[in-house]
C-alpha positions in Angstrom: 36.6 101.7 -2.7 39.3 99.1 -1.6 37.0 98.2 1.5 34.1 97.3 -0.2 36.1 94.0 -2.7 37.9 93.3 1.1 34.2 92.6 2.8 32.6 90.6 -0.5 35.9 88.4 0.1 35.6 87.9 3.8 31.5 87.1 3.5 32.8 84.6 0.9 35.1 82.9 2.6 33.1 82.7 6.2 30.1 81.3 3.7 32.5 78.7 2.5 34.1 77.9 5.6 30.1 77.3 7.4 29.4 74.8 4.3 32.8 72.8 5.0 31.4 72.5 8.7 27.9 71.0 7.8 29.3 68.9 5.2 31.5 67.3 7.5 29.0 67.6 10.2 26.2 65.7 8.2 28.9 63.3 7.1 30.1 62.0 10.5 26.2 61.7 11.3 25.9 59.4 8.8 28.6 57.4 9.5 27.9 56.9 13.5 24.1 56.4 13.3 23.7 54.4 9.4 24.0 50.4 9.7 26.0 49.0 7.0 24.3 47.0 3.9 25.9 43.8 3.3 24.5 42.0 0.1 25.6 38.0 -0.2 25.6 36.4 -3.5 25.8 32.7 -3.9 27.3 31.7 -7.6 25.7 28.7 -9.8 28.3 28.3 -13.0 28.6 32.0 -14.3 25.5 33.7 -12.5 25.0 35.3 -9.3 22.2 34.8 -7.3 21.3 37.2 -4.2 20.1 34.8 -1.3 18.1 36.4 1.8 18.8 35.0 5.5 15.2 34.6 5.6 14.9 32.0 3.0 12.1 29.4 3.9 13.2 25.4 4.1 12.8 23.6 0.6 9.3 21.2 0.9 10.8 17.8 1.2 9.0 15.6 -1.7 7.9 12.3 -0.3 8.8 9.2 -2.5 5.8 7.6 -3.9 5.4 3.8 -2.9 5.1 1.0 -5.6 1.3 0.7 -6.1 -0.2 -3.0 -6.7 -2.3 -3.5 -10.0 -5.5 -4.6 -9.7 -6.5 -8.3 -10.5 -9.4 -8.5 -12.2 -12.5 -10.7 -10.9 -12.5 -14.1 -11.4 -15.2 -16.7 -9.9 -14.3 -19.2 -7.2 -14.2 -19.7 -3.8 -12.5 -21.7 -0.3 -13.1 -23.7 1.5 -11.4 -25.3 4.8 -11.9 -26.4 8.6 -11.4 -24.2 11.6 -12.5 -22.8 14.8 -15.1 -20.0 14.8 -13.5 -16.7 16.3 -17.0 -14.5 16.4 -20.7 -15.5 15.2 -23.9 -13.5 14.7 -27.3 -14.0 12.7 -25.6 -12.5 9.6 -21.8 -13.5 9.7 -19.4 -15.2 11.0 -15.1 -14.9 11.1 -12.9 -18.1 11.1 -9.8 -18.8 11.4 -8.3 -21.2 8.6 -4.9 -23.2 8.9 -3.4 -20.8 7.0 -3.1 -18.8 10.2 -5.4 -16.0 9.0 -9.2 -15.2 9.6 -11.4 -15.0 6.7 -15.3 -13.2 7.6 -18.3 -15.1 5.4 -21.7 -13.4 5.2 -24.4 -15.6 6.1 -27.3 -15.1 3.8 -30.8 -17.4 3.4 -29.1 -19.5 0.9 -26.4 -20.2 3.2 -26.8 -24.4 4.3 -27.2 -24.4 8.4 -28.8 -27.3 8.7 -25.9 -28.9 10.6 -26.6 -26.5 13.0 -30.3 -26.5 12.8 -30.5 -23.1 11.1 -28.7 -21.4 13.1 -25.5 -20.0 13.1 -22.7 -21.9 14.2 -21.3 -20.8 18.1 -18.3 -19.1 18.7 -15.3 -21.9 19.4 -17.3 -24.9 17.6 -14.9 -26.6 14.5 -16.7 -25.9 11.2 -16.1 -27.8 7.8 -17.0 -24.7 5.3 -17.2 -23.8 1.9 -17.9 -20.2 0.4 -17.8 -18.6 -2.9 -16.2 -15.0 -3.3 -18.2 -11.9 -4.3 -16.9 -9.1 -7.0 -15.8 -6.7 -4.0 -13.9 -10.4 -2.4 -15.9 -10.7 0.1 -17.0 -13.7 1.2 -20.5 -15.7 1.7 -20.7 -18.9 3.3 -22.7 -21.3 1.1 -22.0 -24.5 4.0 -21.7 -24.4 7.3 -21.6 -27.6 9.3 -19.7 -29.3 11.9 -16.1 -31.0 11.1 -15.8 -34.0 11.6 -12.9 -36.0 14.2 -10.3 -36.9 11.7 -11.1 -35.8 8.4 -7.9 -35.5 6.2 -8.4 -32.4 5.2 -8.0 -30.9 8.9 -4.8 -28.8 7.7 -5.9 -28.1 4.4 -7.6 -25.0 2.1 -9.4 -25.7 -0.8 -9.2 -23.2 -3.4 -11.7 -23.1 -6.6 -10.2 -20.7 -9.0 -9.0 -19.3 -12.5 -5.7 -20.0 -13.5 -3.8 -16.9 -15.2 -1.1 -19.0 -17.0 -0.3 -22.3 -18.2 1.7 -24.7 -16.4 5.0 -24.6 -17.9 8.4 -26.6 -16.9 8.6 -24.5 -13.6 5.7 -26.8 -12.6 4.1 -23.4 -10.9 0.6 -23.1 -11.0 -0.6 -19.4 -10.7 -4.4 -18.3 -10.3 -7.1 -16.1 -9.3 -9.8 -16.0 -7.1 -12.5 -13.6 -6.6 -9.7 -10.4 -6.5 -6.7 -12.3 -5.0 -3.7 -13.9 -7.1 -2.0 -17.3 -6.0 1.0 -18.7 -6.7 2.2 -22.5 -5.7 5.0 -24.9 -7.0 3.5 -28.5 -8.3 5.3 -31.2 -6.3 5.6 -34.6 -7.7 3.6 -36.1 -4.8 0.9 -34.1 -5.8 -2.3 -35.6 -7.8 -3.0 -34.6 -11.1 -5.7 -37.4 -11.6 -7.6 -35.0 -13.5 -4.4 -34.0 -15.9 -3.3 -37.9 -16.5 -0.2 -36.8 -14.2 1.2 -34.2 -16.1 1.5 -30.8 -14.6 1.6 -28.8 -18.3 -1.6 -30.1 -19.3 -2.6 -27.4 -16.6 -3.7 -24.6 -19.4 -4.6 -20.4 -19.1 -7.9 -19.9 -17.9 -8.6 -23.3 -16.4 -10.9 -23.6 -13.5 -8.9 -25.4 -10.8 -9.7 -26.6 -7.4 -6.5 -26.5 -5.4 -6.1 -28.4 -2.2 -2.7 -26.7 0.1 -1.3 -28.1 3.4 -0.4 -26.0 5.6 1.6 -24.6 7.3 3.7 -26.4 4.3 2.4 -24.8 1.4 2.4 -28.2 -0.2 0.5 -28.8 -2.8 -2.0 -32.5 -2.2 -4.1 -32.3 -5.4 -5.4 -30.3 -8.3 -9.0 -30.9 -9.9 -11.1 -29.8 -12.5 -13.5 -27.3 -10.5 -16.9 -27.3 -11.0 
């Protein structure tokens, strides 16, 4: 009877001895084959956030330029003298002594009779006048040929709206067609139409303005039409 206690134990023990062996066999397993886990947190104030090394690049926001307002229509128009740059049946682009080139529609009411109804060639000198459309464009309303010392070889000749009264500043600011202009009244310019005085330049005026350029100098402001 003493034999049969003395086996139970030693099946016990050999029982307990083989789970020892796969415990530690299972644990070394883990430990040469498993990769570790690292978690990094990044820490705003008093929270953690997890981050992933996989994180995408922020969109970059693009700063937004200053936009121009508008300036609503007002009627008027140019004119000047200058070379022709390109001519067809329906248009022609000139450049004026402001240095830049300006493109006027030619239409059945435009006056070619200086050129015999036809449109001036490219390279002739041209004495023009044109009035400015809603979109600003522009359409020649006189085309003809300039004319070998005429004073106003260096000068533009804008008909417009004025935005502002003439104040102490002696600048005159106005519109025409879609395009604002500013100039500064110099005492050597005539004001015939004014009695002299600069101020009695009022809002919503229609001016003609005659420039210099490449001064910028003022020579005279009218009454337009």
């Amino acid at each position: 009877m003493q034999k049969i206690p003395f086996r139970l134990f030693q099946g016990v023990f050999l029982c307990s001895v083989a789970v020892v062996m796969l415990v530690l066999i299972t644990a070394c397993s883990s430990l040469g084959n498993g990769q570790p886990t690292t978690t990094t947190t990044t820490t705003t104030g008093t929270t953690a956030t997890p981050t992933s090394a996989t994180q995408g690049s922020p969109t970059a926001t693009q700063p937004t330029g200053a936009t121009a307002t508008p300036v609503a229509f007002k009627p008027g128009g140019i004119s000047f003298i200058g070379p022709v740059k390109s001519s067809s049946s329906g248009s022609i682009v000139m450049s004026a002594p402001d240095g830049k080139t300006y493109t006027l529609a030619i239409n059945a009411q435009t006056d070619l009779s200086g050129y015999s109804g036809t449109p001036p060639p490219v390279g002739a000198s041209v004495n023009m006048d044109a009035i400015v459309n809603p979109d600003g464009s522009f359409t020649a309303t006189i085309l003809k040929p300039a004319v070998q010392g005429d004073p106003d070889l260096n000068v533009i000749a804008y008909t417009g709206v004025t935005t502002s009264a003439v104040g102490a500043d002696r600048v005159i600011r106005f519109t025409v067609g879609t395009k604002s202009y500013t100039f500064t009244i110099t005492a050597t310019a005539d004001l015939t139409d004014y009695g002299g005085d600069a101020q009695a330049i009022g809002i919503n005026a229609s001016v003609k303005v005659k420039v210099l350029f490449p001064a910028n100098t003022i020579v005279s402001i009218g009454n337009g039409p």
